[in-house]
LOLUM-303219 format. One record per residue (C-alpha): residue number from 1; x, y, z. Coordinates in steps of 0.1 Angstrom, whole numbers, padded with zeros to 4 digits, m for minus. Layout:
N
R   pos    east   north      up
R   NUM       X       Y       Z
...
end
This chain:
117
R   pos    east   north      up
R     1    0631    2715    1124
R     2    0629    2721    1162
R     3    0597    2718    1178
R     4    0586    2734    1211
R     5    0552    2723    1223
R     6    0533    2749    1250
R     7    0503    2740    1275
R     8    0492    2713    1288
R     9    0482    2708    1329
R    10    0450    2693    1342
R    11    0416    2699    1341
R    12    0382    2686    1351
R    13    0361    2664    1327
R    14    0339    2688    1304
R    15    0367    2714    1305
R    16    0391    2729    1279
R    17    0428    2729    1272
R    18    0451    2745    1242
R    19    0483    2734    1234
R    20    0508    2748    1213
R    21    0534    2741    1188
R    22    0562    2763    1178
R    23    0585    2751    1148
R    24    0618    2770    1145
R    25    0612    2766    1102
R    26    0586    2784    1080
R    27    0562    2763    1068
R    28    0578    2766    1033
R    29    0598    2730    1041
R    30    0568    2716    1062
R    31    0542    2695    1047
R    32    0520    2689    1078
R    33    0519    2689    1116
R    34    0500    2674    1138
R    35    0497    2663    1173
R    36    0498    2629    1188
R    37    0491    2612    1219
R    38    0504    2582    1244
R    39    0484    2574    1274
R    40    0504    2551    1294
R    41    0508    2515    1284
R    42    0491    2523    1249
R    43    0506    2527    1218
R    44    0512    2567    1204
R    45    0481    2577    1180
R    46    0476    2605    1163
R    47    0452    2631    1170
R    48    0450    2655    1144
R    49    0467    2671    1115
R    50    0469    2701    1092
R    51    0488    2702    1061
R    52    0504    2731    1049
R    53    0471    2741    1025
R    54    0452    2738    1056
R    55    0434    2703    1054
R    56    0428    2687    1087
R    57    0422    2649    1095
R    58    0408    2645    1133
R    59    0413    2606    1151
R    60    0373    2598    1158
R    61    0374    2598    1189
R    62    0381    2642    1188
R    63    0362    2651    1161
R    64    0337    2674    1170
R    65    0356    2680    1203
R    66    0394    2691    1192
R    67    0408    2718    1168
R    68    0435    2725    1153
R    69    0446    2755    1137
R    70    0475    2772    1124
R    71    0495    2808    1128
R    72    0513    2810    1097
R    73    0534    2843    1110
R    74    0539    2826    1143
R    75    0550    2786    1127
R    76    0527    2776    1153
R    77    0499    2750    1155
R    78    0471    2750    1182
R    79    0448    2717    1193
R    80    0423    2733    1209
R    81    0408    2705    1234
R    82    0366    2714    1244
R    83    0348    2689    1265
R    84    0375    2667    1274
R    85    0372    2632    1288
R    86    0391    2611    1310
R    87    0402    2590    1287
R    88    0421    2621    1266
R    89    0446    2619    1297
R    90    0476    2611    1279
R    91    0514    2626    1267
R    92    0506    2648    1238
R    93    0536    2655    1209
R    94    0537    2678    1187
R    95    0552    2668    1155
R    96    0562    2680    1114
R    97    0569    2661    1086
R    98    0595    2678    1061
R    99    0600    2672    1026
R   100    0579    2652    1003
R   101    0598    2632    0979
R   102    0617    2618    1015
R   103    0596    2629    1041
R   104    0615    2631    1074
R   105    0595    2640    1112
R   106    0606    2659    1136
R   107    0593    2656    1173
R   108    0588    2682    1197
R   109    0586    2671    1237
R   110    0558    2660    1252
R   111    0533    2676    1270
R   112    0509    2663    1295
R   113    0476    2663    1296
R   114    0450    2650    1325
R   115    0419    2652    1329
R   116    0400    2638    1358
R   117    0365    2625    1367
end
């Protein structure tokens, strides 16, 4: 599974940002994708996830903030990013786990997101 992550950039505090995730396999082999985050000199935490029949899971410090969603025709996940803070400045990766009884994950390139004061 390839994965080729889209948006990014800076913005102003209180503003939006979508990024996008294109995997190069149907969702038939993927079980859930997500995005996850580095800021710099902390450790890489997840942000939010979809599985493949749809459920999400959110980090607490998004919810009600961040979306993510899905384009089933397009193998592409968005994280729609509302009212974003300072503190969301970080590397964001897209990534996919495959299989289930030996789940494997793929990582797509990171994509940076800042957001100033």
């Amino acid at each position: 599974v390839q994965l080729q992550a889209y948006g990014g950039g800076l913005v102003q505090a209180g503003g939006s940002l979508r990024v996008s995730c294109a995997a190069s396999t149907s969702w038939f082999s993927i079980t859930a994708m997500g995005w996850h985050r580095q800021a710099p000199g902390k450790q890489r935490e997840l942000v939010a996830s979809i599985t493949s029949g749809g459920s999400t899971n959110y980090a607490d410090s998004v919810k009600g903030r961040f979306t993510i969603s899905r384009d089933n025709a397009k193998n592409t996940v968005y994280l729609q990013m509302n009212s974003l803070k300072p503190e969301d400045t970080a590397v964001y990766y897209c990534a996919a786990k495959e299989g289930i009884l030996a789940p494997v994950m793929h990582w797509g390139q990171g994509t940076q997101v800042t957001v100033s004061s």
